[in-house]
C-alpha positions in Angstrom: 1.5 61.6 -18.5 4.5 61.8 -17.0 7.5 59.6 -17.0 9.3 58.3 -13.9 12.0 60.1 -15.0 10.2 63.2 -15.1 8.3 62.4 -11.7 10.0 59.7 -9.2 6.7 60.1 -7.1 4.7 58.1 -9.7 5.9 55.3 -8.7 4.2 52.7 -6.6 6.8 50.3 -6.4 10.2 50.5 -7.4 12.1 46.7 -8.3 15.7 46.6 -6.8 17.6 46.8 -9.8 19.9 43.4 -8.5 17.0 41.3 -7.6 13.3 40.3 -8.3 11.3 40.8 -5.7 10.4 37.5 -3.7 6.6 37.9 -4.9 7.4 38.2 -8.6 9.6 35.0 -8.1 6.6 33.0 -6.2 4.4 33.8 -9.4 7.0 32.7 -11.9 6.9 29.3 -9.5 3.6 29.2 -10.0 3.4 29.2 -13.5 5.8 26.1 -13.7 3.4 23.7 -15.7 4.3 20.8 -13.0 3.1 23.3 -10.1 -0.1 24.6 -11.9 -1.0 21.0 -12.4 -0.6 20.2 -8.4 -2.6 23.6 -7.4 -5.4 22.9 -10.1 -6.3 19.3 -8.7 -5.5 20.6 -5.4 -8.6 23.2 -6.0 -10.3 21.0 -8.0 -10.6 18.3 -5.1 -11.2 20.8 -2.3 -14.0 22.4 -4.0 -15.4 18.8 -5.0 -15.5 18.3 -1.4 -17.1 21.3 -0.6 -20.1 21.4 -2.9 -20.8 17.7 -2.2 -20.9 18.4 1.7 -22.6 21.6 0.8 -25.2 19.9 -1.4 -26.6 16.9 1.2 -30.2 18.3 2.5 -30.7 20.7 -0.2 -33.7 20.4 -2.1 -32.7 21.3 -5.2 -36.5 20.4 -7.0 -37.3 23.8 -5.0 -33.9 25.7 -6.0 -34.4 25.1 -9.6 -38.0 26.3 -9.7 -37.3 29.1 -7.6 -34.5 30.1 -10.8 -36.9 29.2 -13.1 -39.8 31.6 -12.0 -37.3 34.7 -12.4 -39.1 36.9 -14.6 -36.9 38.3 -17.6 -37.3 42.0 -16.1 -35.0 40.4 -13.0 -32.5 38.6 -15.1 -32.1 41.7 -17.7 -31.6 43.8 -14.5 -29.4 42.0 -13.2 -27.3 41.1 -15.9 -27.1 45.3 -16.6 -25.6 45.8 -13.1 -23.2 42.9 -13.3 -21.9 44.7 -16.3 -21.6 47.8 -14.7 -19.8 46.2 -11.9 -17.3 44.4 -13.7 -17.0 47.5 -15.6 -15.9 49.4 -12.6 -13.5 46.4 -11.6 -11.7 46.6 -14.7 -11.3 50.7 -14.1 -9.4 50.1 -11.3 -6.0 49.1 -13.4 -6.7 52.6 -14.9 -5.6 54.1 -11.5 -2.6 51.6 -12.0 -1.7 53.3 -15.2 -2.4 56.6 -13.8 -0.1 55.9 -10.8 3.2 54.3 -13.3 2.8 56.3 -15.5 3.0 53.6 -18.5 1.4 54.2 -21.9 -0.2 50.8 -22.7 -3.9 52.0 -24.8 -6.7 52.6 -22.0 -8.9 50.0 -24.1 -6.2 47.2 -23.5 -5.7 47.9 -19.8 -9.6 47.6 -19.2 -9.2 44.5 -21.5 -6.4 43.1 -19.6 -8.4 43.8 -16.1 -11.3 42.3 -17.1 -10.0 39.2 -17.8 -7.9 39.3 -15.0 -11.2 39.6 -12.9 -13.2 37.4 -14.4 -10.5 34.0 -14.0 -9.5 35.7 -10.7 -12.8 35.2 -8.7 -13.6 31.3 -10.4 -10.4 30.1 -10.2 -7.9 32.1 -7.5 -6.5 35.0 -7.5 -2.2 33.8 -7.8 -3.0 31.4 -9.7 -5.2 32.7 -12.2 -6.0 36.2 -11.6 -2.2 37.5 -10.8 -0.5 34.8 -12.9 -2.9 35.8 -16.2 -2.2 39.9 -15.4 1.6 39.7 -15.3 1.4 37.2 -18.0 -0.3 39.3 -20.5 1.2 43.2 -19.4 4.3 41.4 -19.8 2.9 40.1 -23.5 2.5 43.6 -24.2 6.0 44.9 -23.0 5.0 46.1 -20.1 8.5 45.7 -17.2 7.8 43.6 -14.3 8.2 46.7 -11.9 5.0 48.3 -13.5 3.0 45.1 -13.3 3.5 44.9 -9.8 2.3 48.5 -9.2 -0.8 47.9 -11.4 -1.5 44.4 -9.4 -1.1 45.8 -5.7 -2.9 49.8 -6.4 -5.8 47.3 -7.8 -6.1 44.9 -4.9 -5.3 48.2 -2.6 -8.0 49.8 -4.1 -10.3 47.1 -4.1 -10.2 46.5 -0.1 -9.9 50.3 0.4 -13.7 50.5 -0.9 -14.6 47.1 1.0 -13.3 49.0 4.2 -15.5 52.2 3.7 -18.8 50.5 2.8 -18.0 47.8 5.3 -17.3 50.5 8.1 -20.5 52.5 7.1 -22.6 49.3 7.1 -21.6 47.5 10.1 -21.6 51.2 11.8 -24.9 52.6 11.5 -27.0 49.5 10.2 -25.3 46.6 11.8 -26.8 43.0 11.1 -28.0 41.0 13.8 -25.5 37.7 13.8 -26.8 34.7 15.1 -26.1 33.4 18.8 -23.6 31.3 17.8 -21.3 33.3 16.4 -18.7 35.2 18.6 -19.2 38.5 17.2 -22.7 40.9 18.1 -23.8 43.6 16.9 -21.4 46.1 18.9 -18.5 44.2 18.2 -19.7 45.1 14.5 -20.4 48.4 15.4 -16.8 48.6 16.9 -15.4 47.0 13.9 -17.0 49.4 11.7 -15.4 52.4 13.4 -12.0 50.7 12.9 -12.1 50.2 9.4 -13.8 54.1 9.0 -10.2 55.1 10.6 -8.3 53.1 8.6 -10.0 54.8 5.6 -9.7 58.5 6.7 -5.8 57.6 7.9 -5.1 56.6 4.1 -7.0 59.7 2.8 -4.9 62.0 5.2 -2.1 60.2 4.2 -2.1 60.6 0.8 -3.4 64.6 0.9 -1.4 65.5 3.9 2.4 63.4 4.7 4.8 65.4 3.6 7.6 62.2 3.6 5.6 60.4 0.3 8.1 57.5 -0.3 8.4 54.7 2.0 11.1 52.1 1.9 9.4 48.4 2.6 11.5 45.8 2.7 13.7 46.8 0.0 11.2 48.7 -1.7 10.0 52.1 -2.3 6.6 52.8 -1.8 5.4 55.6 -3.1 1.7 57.1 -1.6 -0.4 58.2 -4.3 -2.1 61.7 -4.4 -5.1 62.7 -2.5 -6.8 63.6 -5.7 -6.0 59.6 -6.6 -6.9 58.0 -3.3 -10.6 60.1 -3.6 -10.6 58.2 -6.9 -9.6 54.7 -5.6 -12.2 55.3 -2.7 -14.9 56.2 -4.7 -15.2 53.4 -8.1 -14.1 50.4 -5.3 -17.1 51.8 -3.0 -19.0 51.8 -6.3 -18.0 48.6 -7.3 -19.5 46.3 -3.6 -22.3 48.5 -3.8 -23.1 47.4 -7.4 -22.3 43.6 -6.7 -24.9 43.9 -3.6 -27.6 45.5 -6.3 -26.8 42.4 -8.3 -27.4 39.8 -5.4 -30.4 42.1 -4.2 -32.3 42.0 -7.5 -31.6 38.7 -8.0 -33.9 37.8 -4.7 -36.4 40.1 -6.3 -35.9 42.7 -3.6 -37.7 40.0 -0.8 -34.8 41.4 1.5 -33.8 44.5 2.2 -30.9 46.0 0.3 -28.9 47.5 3.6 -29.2 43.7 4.8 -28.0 42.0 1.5 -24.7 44.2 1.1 -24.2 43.4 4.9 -23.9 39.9 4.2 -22.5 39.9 1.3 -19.7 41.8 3.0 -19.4 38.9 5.5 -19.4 36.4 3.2 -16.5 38.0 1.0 -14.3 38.4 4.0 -15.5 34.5 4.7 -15.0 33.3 0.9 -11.2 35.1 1.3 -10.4 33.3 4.7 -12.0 29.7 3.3 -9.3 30.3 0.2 -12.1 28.4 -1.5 -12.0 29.5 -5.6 -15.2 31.9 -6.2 -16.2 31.3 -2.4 -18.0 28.2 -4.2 -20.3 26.8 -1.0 -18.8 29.6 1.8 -20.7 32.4 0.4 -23.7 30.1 0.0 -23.9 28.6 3.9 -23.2 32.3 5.1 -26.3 33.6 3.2 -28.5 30.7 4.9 -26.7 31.4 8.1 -27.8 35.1 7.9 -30.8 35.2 6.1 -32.5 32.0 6.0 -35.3 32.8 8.9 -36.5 35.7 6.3 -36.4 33.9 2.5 -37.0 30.4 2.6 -33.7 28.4 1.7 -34.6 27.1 -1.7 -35.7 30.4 -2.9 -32.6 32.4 -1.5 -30.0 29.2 -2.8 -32.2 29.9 -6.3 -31.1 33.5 -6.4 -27.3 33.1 -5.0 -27.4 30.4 -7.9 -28.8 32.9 -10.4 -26.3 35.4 -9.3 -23.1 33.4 -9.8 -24.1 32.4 -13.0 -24.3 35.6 -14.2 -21.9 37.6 -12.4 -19.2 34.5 -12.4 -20.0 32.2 -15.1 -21.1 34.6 -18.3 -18.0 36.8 -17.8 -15.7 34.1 -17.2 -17.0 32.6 -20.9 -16.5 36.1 -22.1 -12.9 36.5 -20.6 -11.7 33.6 -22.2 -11.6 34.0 -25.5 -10.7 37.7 -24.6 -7.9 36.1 -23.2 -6.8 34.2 -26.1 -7.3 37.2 -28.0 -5.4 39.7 -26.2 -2.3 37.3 -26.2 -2.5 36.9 -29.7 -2.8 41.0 -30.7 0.5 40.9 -27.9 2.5 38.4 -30.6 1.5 41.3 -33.2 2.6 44.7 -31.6 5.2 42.9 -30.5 5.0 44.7 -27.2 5.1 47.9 -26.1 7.2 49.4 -23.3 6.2 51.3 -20.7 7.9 54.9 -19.8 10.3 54.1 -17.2 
């Protein structure tokens, strides 16, 4: 791998030498113990709120033994693809370390993005998710610069495969939104084709533009290869697809697959707008919404239920101690820099 020096075009993002940029310094805000403690109980109350407006009307009698006659072939099937797609989440800070160029151990850079993951999508992403990577890639020497081209190649990445399978979905197999809503299912259609150009304009991009380094507000932005971009499309496209099989088996295959990723793609986007940690209630009442007239609501709230607690809840018991861990092996390297 080869150093900046060697290769400028590795590079992501290149930090002004005289200043921080302004996102690095609205994560160090962040951090301040006085401001987590604000944003926690600001989170904590909103989501309070939410699940008990969410909750009035359920019957939950129904939920729980809808969860409860899961046979184990479901849950061990299910627990199998969450694994794989976490897996594929956390390979996505390997395209990071590709990109910089840094040397960090592929084992901890998985480590590091799993963790970041799992606190990321039950708790926030700037608090937890962002906050956690840069604090621990800085733990292990890596410079602030590479953080932040590991952080935005992950969440480009990320929305570059929610753009393919989104555009593929809503273009050939759109789902058929209810009255209400101010979207049908040619505005989907249209919206599909959209997001399919955006895709193919970023492939041609990075195979074709001769002029590689942009300068964004003070920074360089440097496009990554095609041979890279083919790799970010592919493991993010992997990655929703994998999170749909999850959701999908977990409702015992009652629904169609082609309809359960097309929700689940709706409710993401919904989850994202709602700026409600883990989506907690907004994924739920879009899955009613959508799918209620063909799995009865106890038995499809038993199966979101089933789902979060094992594609949320288990990892996010694993990533902790992981956590704790990985900041402690930091304290005994003592760091490690990366090639800059």
């Amino acid at each position: 791998m080869r150093s900046e020096a060697a290769d400028p075009a590795r590079r992501a993002w290149r930090e002004p030498a005289d200043a921080r940029s302004r996102w690095q310094r609205s994560v160090e805000w962040l951090q301040r113990p006085g401001v987590k403690r604000v944003v926690l109980a600001a989170f904590l109350l909103a989501v309070l709120a939410l699940l008990a407006d969410h909750a009035r009307g359920i019957d939950w009698p129904a939920v729980w033994a809808s969860m409860r006659t899961s046979p184990p072939r479901v849950l061990l099937q299910a627990v199998a693809l969450a694994a794989l797609a976490h897996l594929v989440y956390s390979s996505f800070d390997l395209i990071g370390r590709w990109h910089s160029g840094h040397t960090m151990p592929v084992a901890r850079v998985a480590g590091v993005g799993f963790v970041s993951y799992a606190f990321n999508i039950n708790l926030g992403s700037l608090v937890a998710g962002i906050a956690l990577r840069y604090r621990l890639y800085a733990r292990f020497g890596l410079h602030l610069g590479t953080v932040t081209d590991i952080v935005a190649l992950s969440m480009l990445t990320n929305w570059l495969g929610y753009m393919a399978v989104s555009g593929v979905v809503f273009l050939w197999r759109p789902l058929a939104l209810p009255p209400g809503w101010n979207l049908d299912s040619e505005g989907l259609r249209l919206l599909g084709a959209v997001l399919l150009a955006v895709v193919a304009a970023y492939l041609l991009a990075c195979s074709l533009a001769e002029k590689r380094v942009w300068h964004v507000r003070g920074r360089a932005l440097t496009l990554p290869s095609g041979r890279m971009a083919a790799t970010q499309l592919a493991l993010a496209s992997c990655n929703w697809l994998v999170i749909a099989a999850v959701v999908w088996t977990a409702m015992q295959g009652r629904i169609d697959y082609a309809a359960v990723l097309s929700v689940l793609l709706i409710a993401a986007v919904a989850g994202l707008v709602a700026h409600v940690p883990a989506g907690l209630g907004v994924i739920e009442a879009v899955f009613v919404a959508l799918l209620s007239h063909r799995l009865p609501t106890p038995e499809l709230l038993g199966a979101l239920l089933l789902y979060r607690g094992i594609y949320y809840i288990v990892p996010l018991g694993l990533a902790a101690p992981l956590a704790l861990w990985l900041d402690a092996r930091a304290t005994q390297v003592g760091g490690e820099p990366a090639r800059r």
